[in-house]
TORBA-554892 format. One record per residue: residue in three letters; x, y, z of N, C-alpha, C, O in turn; chain; residue number from 1. Coordinates in nm, 2 decimals. Layout:
% residues N
res->Ala | n_px->X | n_py->Y | n_pz->Z | ca_px->X | ca_py->Y | ca_pz->Z | c_px->X | c_py->Y | c_pz->Z | o_px->X | o_py->Y | o_pz->Z | chain->A | n->NUM
...
END
This chain:
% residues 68
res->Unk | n_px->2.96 | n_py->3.01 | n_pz->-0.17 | ca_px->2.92 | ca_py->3.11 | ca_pz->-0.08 | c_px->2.79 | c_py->3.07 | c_pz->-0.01 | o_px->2.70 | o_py->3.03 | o_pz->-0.07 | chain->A | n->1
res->Unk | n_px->2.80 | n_py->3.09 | n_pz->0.12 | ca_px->2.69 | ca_py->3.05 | ca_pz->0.19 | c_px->2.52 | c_py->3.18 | c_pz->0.22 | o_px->2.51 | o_py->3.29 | o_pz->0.28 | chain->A | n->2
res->Unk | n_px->2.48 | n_py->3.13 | n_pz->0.17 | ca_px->2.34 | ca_py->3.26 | ca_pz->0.15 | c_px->2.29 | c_py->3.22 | c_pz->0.25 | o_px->2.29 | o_py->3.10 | o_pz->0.27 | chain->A | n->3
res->Unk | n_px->2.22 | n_py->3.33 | n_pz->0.35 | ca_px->2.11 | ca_py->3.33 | ca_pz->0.49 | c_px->2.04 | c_py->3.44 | c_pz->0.41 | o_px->2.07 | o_py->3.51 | o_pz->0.32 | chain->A | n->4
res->Unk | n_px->1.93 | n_py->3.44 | n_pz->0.51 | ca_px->1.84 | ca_py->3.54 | ca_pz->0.47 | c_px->1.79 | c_py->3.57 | c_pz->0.61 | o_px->1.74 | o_py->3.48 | o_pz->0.69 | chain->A | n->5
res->Unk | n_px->1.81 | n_py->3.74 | n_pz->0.63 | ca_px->1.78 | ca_py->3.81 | ca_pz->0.70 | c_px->1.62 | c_py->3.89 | c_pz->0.73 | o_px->1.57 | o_py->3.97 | o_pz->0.65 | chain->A | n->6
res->Unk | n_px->1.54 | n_py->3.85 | n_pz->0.85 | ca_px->1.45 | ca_py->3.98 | ca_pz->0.86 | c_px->1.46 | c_py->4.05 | c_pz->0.89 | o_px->1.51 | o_py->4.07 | o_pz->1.01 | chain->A | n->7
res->Unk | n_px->1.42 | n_py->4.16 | n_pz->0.80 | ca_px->1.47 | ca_py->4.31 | ca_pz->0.81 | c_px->1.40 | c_py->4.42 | c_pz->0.90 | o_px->1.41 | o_py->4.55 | o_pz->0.91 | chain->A | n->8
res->Unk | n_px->1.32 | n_py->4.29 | n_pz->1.00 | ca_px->1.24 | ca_py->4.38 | ca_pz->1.11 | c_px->1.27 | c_py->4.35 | c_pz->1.28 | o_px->1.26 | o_py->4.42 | o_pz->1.37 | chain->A | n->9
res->Unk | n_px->1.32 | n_py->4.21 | n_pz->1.27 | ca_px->1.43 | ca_py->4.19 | ca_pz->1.36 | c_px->1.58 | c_py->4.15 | c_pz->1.34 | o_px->1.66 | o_py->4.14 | o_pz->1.44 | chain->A | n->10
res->Unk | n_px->1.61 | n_py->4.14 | n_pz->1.22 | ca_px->1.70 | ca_py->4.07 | ca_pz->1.25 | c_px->1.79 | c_py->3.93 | c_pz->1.26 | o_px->1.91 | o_py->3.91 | o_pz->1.27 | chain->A | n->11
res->Unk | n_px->1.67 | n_py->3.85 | n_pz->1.26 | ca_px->1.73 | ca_py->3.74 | ca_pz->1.24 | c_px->1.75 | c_py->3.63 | c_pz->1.15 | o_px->1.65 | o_py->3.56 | o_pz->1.11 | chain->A | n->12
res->Unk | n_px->1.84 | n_py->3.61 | n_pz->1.12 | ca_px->1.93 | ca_py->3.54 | ca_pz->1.04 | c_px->1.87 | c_py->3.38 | c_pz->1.01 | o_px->1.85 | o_py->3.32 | o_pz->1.11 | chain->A | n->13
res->Unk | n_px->1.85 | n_py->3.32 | n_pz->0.90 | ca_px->1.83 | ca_py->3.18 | ca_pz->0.89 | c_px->1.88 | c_py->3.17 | c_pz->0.77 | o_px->1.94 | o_py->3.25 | o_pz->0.71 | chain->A | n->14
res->Unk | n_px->1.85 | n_py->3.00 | n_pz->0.73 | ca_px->1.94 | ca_py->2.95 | ca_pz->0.61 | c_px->1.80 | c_py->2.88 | c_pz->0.61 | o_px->1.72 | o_py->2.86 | o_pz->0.70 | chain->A | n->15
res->Unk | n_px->1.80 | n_py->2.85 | n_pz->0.47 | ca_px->1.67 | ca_py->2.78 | ca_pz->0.38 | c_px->1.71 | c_py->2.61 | c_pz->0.43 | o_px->1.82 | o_py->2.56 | o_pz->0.44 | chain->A | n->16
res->Unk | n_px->1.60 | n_py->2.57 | n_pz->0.46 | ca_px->1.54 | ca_py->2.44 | ca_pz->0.44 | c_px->1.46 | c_py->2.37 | c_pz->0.40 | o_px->1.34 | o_py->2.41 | o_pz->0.41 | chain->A | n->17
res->Unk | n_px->1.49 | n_py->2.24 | n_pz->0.35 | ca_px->1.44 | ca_py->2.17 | ca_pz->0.27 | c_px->1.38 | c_py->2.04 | c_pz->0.26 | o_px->1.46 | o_py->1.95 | o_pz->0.24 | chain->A | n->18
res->Unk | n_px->1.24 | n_py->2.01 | n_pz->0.27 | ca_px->1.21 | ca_py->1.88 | ca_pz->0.36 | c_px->1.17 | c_py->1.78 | c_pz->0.19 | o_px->1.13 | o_py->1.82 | o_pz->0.08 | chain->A | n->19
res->Unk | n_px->1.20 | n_py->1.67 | n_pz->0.22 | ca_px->1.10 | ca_py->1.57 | ca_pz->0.12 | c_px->1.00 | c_py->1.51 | c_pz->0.13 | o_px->0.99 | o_py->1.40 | o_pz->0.20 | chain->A | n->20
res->Unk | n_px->0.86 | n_py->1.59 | n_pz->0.03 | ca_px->0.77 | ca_py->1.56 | ca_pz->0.03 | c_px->0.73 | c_py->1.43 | c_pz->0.06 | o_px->0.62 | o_py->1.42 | o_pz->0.11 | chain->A | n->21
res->Unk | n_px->0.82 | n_py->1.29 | n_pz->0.02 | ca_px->0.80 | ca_py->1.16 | ca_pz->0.06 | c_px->0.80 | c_py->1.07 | c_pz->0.21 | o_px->0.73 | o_py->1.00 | o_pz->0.28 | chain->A | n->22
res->Unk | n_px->0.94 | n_py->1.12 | n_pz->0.23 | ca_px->0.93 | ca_py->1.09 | ca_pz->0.38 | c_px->0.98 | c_py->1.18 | c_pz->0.48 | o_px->1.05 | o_py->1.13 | o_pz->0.57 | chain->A | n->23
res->Unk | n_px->0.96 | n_py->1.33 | n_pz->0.48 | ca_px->1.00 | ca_py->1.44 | ca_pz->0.54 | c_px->1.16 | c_py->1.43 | c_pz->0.60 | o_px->1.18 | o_py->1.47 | o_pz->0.72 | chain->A | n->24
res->Unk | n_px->1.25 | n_py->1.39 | n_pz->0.52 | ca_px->1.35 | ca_py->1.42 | ca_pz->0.60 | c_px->1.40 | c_py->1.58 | c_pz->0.53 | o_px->1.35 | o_py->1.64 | o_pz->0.44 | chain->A | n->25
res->Unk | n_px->1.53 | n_py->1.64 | n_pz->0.62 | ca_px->1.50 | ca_py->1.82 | ca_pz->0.61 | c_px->1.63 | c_py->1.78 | c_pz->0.51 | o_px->1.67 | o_py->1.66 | o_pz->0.49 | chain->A | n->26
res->Unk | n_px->1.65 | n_py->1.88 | n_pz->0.47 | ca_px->1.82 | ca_py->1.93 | ca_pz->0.41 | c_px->1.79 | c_py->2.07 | c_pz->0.43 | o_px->1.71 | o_py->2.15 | o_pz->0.37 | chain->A | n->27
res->Unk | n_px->1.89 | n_py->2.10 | n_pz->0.54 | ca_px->1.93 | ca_py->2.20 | ca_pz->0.58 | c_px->2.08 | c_py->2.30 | c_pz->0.53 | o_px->2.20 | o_py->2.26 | o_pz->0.55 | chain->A | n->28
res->Unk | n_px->2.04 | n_py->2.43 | n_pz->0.47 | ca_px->2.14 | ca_py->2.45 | ca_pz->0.40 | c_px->2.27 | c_py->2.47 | c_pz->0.50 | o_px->2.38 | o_py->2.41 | o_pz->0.47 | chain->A | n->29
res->Unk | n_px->2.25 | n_py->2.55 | n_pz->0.62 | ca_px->2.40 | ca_py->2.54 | ca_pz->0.68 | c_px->2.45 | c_py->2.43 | c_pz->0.73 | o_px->2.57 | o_py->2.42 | o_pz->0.76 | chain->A | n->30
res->Unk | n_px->2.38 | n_py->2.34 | n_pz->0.75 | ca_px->2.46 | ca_py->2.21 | ca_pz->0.79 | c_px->2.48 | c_py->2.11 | c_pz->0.69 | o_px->2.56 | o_py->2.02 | o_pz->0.71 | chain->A | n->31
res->Unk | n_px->2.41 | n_py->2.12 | n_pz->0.56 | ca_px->2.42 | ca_py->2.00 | ca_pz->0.44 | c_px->2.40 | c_py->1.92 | c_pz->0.46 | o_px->2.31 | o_py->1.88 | o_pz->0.53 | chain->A | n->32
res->Unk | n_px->2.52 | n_py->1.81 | n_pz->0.40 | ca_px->2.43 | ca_py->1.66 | ca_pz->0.45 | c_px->2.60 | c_py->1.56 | c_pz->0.37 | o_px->2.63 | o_py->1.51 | o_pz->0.26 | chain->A | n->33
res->Unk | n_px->2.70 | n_py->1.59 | n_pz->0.52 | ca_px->2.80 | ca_py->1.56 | ca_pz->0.47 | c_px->2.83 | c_py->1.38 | c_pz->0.47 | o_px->2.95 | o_py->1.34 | o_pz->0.46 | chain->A | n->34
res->Unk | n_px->2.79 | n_py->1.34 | n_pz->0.48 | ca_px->2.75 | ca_py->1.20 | ca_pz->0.50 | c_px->2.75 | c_py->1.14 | c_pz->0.35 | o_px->2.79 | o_py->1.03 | o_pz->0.30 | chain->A | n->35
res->Unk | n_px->2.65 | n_py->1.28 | n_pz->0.30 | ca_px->2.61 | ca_py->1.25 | ca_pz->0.13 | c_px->2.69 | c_py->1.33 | c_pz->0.05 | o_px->2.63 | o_py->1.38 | o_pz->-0.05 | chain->A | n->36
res->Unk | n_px->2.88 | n_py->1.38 | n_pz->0.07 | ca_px->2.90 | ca_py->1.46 | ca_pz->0.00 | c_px->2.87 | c_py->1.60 | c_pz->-0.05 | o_px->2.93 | o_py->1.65 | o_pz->-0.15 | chain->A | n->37
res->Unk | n_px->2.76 | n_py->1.66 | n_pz->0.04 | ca_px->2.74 | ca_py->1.81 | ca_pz->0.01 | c_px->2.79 | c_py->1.85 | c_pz->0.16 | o_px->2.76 | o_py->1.79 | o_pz->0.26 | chain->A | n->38
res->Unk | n_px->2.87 | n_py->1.97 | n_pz->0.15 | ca_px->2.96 | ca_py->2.04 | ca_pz->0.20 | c_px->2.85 | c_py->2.14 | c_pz->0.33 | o_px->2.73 | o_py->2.16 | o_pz->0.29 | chain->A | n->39
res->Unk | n_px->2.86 | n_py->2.19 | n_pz->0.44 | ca_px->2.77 | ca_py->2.25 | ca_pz->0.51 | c_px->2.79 | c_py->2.43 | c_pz->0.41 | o_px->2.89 | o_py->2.49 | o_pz->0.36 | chain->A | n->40
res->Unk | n_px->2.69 | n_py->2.47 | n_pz->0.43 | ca_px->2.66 | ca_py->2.61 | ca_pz->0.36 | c_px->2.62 | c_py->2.59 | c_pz->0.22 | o_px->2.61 | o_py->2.68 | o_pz->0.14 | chain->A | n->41
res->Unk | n_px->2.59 | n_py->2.47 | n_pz->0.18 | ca_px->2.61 | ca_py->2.43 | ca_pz->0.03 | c_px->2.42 | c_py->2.48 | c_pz->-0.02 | o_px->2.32 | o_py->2.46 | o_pz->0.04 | chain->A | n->42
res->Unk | n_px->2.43 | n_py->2.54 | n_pz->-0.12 | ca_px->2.27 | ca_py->2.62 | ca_pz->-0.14 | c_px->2.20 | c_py->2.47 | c_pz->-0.20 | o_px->2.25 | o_py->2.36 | o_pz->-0.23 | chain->A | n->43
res->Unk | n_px->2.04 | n_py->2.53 | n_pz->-0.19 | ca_px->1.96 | ca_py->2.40 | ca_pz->-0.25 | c_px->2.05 | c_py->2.41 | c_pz->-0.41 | o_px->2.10 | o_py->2.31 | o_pz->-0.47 | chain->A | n->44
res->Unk | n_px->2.05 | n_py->2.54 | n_pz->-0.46 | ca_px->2.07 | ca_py->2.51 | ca_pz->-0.60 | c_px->2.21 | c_py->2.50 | c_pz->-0.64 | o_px->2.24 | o_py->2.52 | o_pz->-0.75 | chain->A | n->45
res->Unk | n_px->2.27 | n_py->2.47 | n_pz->-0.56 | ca_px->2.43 | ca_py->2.39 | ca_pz->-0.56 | c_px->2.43 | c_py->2.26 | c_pz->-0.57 | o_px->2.52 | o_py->2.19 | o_pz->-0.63 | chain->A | n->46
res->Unk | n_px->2.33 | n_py->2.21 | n_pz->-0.51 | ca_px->2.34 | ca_py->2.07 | ca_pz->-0.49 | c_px->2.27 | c_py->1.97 | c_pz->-0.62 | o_px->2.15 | o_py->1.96 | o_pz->-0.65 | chain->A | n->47
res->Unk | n_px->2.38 | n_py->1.91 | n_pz->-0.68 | ca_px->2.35 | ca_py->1.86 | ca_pz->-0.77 | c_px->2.22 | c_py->1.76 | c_pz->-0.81 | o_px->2.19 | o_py->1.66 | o_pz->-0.74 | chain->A | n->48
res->Unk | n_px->2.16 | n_py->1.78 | n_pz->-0.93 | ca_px->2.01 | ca_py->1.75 | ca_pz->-0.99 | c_px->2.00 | c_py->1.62 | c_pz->-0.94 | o_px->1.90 | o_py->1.58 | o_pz->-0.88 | chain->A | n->49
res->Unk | n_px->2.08 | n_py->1.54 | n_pz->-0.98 | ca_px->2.10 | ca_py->1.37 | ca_pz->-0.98 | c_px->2.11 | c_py->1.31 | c_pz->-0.86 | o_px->2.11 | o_py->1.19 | o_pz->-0.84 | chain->A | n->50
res->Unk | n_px->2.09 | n_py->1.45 | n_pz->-0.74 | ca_px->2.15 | ca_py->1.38 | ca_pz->-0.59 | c_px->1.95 | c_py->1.38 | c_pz->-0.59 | o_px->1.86 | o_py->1.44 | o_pz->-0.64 | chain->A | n->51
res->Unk | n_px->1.97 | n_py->1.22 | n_pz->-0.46 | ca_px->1.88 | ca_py->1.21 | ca_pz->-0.39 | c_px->1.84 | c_py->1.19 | c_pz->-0.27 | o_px->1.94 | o_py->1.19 | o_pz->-0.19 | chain->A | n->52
res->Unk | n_px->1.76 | n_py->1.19 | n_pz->-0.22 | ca_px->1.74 | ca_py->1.17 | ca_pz->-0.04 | c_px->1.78 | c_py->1.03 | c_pz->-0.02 | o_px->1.76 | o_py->0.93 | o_pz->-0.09 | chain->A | n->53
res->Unk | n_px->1.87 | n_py->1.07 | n_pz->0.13 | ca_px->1.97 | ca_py->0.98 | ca_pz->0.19 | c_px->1.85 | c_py->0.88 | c_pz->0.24 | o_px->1.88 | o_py->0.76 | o_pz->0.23 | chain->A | n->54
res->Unk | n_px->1.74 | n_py->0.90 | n_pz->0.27 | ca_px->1.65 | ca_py->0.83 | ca_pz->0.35 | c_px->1.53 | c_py->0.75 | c_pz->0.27 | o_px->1.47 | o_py->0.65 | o_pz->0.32 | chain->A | n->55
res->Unk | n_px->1.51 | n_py->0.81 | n_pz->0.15 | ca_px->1.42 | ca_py->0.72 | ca_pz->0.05 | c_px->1.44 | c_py->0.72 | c_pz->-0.06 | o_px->1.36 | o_py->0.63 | o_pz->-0.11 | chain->A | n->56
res->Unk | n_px->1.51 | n_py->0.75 | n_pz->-0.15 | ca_px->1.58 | ca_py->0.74 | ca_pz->-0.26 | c_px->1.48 | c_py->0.90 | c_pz->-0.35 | o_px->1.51 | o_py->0.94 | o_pz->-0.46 | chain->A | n->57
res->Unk | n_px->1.41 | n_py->0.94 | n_pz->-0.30 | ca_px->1.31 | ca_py->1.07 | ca_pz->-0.36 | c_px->1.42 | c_py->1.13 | c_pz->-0.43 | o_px->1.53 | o_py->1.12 | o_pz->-0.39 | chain->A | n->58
res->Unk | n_px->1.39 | n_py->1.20 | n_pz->-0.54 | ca_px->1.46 | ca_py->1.28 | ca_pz->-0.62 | c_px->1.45 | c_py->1.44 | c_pz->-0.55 | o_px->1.39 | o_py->1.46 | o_pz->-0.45 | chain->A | n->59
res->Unk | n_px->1.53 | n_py->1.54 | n_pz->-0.63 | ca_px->1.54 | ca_py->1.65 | ca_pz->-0.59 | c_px->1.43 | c_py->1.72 | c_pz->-0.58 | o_px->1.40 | o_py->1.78 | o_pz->-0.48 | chain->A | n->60
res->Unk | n_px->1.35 | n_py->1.71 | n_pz->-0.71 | ca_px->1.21 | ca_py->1.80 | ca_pz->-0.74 | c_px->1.09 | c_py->1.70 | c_pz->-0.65 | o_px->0.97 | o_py->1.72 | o_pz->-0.68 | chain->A | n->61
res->Unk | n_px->1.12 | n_py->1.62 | n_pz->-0.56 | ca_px->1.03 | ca_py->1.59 | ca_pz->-0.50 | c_px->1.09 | c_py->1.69 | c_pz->-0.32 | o_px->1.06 | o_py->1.64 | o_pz->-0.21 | chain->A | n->62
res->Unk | n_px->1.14 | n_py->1.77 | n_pz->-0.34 | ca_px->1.17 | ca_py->1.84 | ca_pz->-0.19 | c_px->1.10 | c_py->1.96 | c_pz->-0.22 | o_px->1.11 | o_py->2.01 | o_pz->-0.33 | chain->A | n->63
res->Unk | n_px->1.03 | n_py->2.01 | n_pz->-0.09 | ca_px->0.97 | ca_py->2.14 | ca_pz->-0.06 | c_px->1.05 | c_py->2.27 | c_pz->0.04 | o_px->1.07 | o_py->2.26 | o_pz->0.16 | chain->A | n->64
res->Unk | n_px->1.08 | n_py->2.38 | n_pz->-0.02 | ca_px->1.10 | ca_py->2.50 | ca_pz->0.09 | c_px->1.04 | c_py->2.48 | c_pz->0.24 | o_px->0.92 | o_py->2.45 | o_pz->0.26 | chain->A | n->65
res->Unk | n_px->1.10 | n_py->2.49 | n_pz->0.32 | ca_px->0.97 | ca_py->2.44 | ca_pz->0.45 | c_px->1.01 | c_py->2.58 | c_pz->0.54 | o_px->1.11 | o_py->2.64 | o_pz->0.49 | chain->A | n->66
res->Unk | n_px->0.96 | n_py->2.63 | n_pz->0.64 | ca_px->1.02 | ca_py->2.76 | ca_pz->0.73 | c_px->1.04 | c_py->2.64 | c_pz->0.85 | o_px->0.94 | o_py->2.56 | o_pz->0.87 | chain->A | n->67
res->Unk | n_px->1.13 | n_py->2.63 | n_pz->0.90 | ca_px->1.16 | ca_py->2.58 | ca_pz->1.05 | c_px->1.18 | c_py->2.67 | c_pz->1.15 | o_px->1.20 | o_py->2.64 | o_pz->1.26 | chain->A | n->68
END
């Protein structure tokens, strides 16, 4: 299931993203990162513990919530 989060004072709609602290690349929930086997809409906490960034090898717990 794909989760967005809504503001409830306009209205608009986003999906969480996700940058790494090491070399800022995003993971973006509605688009994922099909390249690496996660599916678009796929939540941060869907995506399995063991996966790492496509771009530096950084682990999961090294990515930050970011607002874009």
């Amino acid at each position: 299931m794909n989760k967005t989060w809504m503001c409830l004072i306009c209205g608009w709609i986003y999906n969480k993203t996700w940058m790494c602290l090491i070399c800022g690349w995003i993971y973006d929930e509605a688009a994922g990162a099909p390249d690496e086997g996660i599916a678009p809409g796929t939540t941060w906490e869907q995506v399995p513990m063991n996966w790492t960034c496509p771009e530096c090898g950084a682990r999961k717990e090294d990515f930050e919530m970011v607002q874009i």
